[in-house]
N, C-alpha and C positions, 0 to 999 in steps of 0.2 A: 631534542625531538623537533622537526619541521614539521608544522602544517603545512595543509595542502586542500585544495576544494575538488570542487565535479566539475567537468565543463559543461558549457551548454551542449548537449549533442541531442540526435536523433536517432533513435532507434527502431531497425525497421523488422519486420516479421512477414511471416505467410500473410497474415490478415490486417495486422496493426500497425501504425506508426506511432512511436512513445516520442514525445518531442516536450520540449519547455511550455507551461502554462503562457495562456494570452491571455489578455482583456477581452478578446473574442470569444473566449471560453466562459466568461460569467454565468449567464443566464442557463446555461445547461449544466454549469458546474451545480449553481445555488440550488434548482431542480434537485441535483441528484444529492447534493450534498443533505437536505430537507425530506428525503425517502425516509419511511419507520424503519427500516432494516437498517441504515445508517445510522439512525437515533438511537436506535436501543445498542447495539456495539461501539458505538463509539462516543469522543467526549467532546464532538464538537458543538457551538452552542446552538442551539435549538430556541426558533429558527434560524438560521443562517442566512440573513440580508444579501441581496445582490451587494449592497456596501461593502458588508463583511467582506464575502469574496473577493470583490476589488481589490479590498488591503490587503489580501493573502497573497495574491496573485501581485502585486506591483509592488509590497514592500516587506512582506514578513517573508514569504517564497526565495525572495533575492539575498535578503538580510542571513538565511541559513546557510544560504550555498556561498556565499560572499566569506560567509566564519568558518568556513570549512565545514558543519556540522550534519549537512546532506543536500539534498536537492528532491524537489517535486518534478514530474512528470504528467501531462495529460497525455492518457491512454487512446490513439483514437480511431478508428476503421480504415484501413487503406483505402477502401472503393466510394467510400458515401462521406469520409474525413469527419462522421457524426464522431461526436466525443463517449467514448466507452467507459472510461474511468479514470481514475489517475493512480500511479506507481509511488509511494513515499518512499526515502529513506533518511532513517534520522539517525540521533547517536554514534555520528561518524566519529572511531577512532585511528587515524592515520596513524597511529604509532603501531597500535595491534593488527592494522589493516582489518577492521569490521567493520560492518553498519547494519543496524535493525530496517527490515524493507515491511513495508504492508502497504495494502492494497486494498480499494474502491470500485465497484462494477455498478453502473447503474443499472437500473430494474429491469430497463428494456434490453439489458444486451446480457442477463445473467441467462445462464447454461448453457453458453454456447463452450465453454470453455477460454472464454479471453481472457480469465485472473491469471491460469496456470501460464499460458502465454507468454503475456506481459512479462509477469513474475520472471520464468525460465530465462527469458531475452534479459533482462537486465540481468540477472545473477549471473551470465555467460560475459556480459559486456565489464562487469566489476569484476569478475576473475579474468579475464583477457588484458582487457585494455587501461583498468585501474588497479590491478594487481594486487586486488586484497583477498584476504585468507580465509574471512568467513562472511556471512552474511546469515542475521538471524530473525526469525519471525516469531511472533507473542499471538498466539490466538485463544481467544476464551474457553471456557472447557466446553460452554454448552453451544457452540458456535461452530456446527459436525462440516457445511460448509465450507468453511475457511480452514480447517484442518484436513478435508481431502486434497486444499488446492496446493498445501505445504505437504502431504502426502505425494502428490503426483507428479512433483517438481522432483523430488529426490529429497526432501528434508528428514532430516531423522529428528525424534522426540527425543528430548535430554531430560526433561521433569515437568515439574510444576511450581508453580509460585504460588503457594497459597493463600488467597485474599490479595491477589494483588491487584485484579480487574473490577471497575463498575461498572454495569449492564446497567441499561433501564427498561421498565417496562412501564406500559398503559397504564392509569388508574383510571377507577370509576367517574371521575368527572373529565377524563378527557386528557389531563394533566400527564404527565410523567414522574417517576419515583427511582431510587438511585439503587439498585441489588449488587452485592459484591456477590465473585465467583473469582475463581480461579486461571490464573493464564498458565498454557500451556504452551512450553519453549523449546524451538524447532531451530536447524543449525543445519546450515549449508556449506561445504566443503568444497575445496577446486576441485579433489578426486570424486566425491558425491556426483559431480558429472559426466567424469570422463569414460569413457565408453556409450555414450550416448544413452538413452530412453528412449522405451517404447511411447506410443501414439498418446498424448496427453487426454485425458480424462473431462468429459461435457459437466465441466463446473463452471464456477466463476462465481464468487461472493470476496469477500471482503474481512482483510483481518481489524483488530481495532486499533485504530490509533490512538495512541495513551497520553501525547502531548500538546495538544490543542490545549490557547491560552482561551 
């Protein structure tokens, strides 16, 4: 079996440009990465230092796509180049040709529809020009959201993983607390797109990412 990684590339859309994280991205990143909607789906650490981010961005970011294992993407507006979200993909396996994608939308730019987007553009550019076979998405059960935005992409539902995801929620002192739930697993196909889709759906939220160290 060969490895193989991502390359650096750009990806362009109607509205978006998906390109490689910078250092220029920090401080909008940590912003949105530090949103309650981001907190409670997903497991990155709370709060997330502008430091943090730097490491992600100049050494842990590089470090993945260097092992083949995926690559980050900042999501970000063609007209105004304001940063809208970022595109994951992890769990690359070049042998099976997959990788798990999820996705981040900050607060200010949710319901325009830039998840479905983003999402569609990269899943057309991995089955074009990386020639892999599936690409799959994990969204929480209670997370209605990020499961229309794997709806409207053309993802089909294959099951559930029971007790596989931790949510958080508010406690009474301000704090945070760990709830398990359920993820739901969604699977994209190079025929799942061919013959095109109708007009994408005014969403845009965020699945959870499940590997933050």
């Amino acid at each position: 079996m060969t490895s193989s990684t991502f390359p650096n590339i750009s990806i362009s859309t109607e509205r978006l440009v998906l390109r490689p994280l910078d250092e220029d991205d920090v401080p909008a990143l940590a912003e949105m990465m530090n949103d309650e909607q981001v907190a409670a789906w997903t497991d990155v650490p709370r709060p997330f230092t502008e430091t943090a981010v730097r490491t992600w961005i100049t050494e842990e970011s590089p470090a993945e796509r260097m092992a083949g294992r995926g690559i980050d993407l900042a999501v970000t507006e063609f007209l105004t180049q304001r940063l809208v979200g970022v595109i994951r993909l992890t769990g690359t396996d070049w042998h099976i040709r997959s990788t798990e994608l999820s996705y981040i939308v900050a607060p200010w730019a949710r319901g325009e529809g830039y998840a479905s987007e983003a999402a569609l553009a990269t899943a057309q550019w991995l089955f074009g020009d990386q020639k892999l076979e599936r690409v799959e998405l994990r969204t929480a059960a209670d997370n209605t959201a990020s499961q229309q935005v794997a709806q409207k992409i053309g993802c089909i539902s294959e099951g559930v993983l029971r007790n596989a995801c931790i949510a958080h929620v508010r406690t009474e002192d301000g704090g945070w607390t760990d709830v398990r739930t359920d993820f739901i697993v969604w699977s994209l196909l190079p025929e799942d797109l061919e013959g095109g889709s109708g007009p994408l759906a005014d969403t845009g939220e965020f699945t959870t990412l499940s590997d933050w160290s």
